[in-house]
C-alpha positions, 0 to 999 in steps of 0.5 A: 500503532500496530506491532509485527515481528520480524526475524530480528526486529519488530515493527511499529506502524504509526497510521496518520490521516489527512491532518490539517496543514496548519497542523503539520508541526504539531503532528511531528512533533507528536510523532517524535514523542511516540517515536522516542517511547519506543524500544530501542531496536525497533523499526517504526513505520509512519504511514500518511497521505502523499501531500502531508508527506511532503510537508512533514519531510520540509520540517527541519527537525522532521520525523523521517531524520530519525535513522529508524524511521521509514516514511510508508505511502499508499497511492491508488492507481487506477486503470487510465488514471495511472498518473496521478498516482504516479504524480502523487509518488513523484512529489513525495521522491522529490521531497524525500531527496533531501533526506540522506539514505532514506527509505521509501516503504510504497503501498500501491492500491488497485482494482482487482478487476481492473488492473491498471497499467504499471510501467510507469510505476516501475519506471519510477522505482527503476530510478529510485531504487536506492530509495523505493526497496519495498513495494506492495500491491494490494487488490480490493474490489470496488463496491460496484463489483462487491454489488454484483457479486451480492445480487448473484450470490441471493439469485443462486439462494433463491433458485436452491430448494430449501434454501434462502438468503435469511437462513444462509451465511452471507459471504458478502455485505455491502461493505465487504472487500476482497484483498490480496498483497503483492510484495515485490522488492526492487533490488530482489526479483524472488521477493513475492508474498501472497495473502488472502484469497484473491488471486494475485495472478492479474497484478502478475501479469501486469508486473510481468509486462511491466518489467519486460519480463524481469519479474514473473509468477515463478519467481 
């Protein structure tokens, strides 16, 4: 688990993988045991893959019944792949329904370089605002740009008098990524949080498109 404070509250973060099926109510079960070992006015957040997700709301006796519970969903859209992230959401929105005044926490993935199109996400979370009211973006780059950026980065050390890639730090490795987060709220346009060091402007244009202009790099 991990904790980070808030203003008022701290959070604690419990990360699950994709657990076999057969295994659901063993997990949730697990998970209500953490969750009971934890402080009273904690928030905690349970982040797990799209289809054990709906699983574990089905449970009648479910993690996500807990007030303080809030289910986190990380989906990755990609650029002319759009809909099965968004098919992914969908069935989660449709699974969740069932649960009275849940919160959904949603983490969406994309290609810093190829920022998909995402009408059709705030399309989703336009009609679900009452249950989506946090929405992260993250930019990664995929390990074919990560190679280029290697390969250029070793031609300008080779090309440098008195200079080589042994005796130089090396800004990238082959398992080096770059993100930056987006946080966008959708009850609260002026909600936009940055990190890292990779510019977020490509994921605001695609924002700004998306929402007609509702949400913008000045908000």
């Amino acid at each position: 688990g991990q904790k980070s404070s808030t203003k008022s509250k701290c959070i604690v973060k419990l990360e699950c993988g994709l657990v076999p099926k057969a295994d659901i109510r063993k997990l949730n079960q697990t998970l209500l045991h953490l969750e009971r070992r934890v402080r009273k006015g904690f928030v905690v957040v349970v982040g797990i893959p799209f289809d054990r997700m709906v699983d574990l709301s089905r449970l009648k006796d479910t993690i996500f019944l807990k007030g303080r519970v809030y289910p986190s969903l990380k989906i990755y859209l990609r650029r002319g792949l759009e809909k099965e992230g968004i098919r992914e959401l969908t069935s989660v929105i449709e699974a969740l329904e069932e649960i009275r005044g849940i919160k959904l926490m949603l983490d969406v993935v994309v290609e810093s370089s190829m920022v998909p199109d995402l009408s059709g996400l705030f399309d989703i979370v336009a009609q679900h605002r009452a249950m989506i009211q946090i929405v992260i973006f993250t930019a990664h780059r995929s390990p074919t740009q990560v190679h280029r950026e290697m390969l250029a980065w070793n031609e300008r050390l080779s090309s440098s008098d008195g200079r080589t890639a042994a005796s130089s730090p090396q800004p990238f490795s082959s398992s080096a990524t770059t993100s930056s987060s987006t946080t966008s709220s959708s009850n609260n346009n002026d909600c936009l949080e940055f990190t890292e060091s990779q510019a977020p402007e490509p994921i605001l244009d695609a924002i700004h498109r998306a929402t007609g202009g509702s949400i913008s790099s000045t908000d």
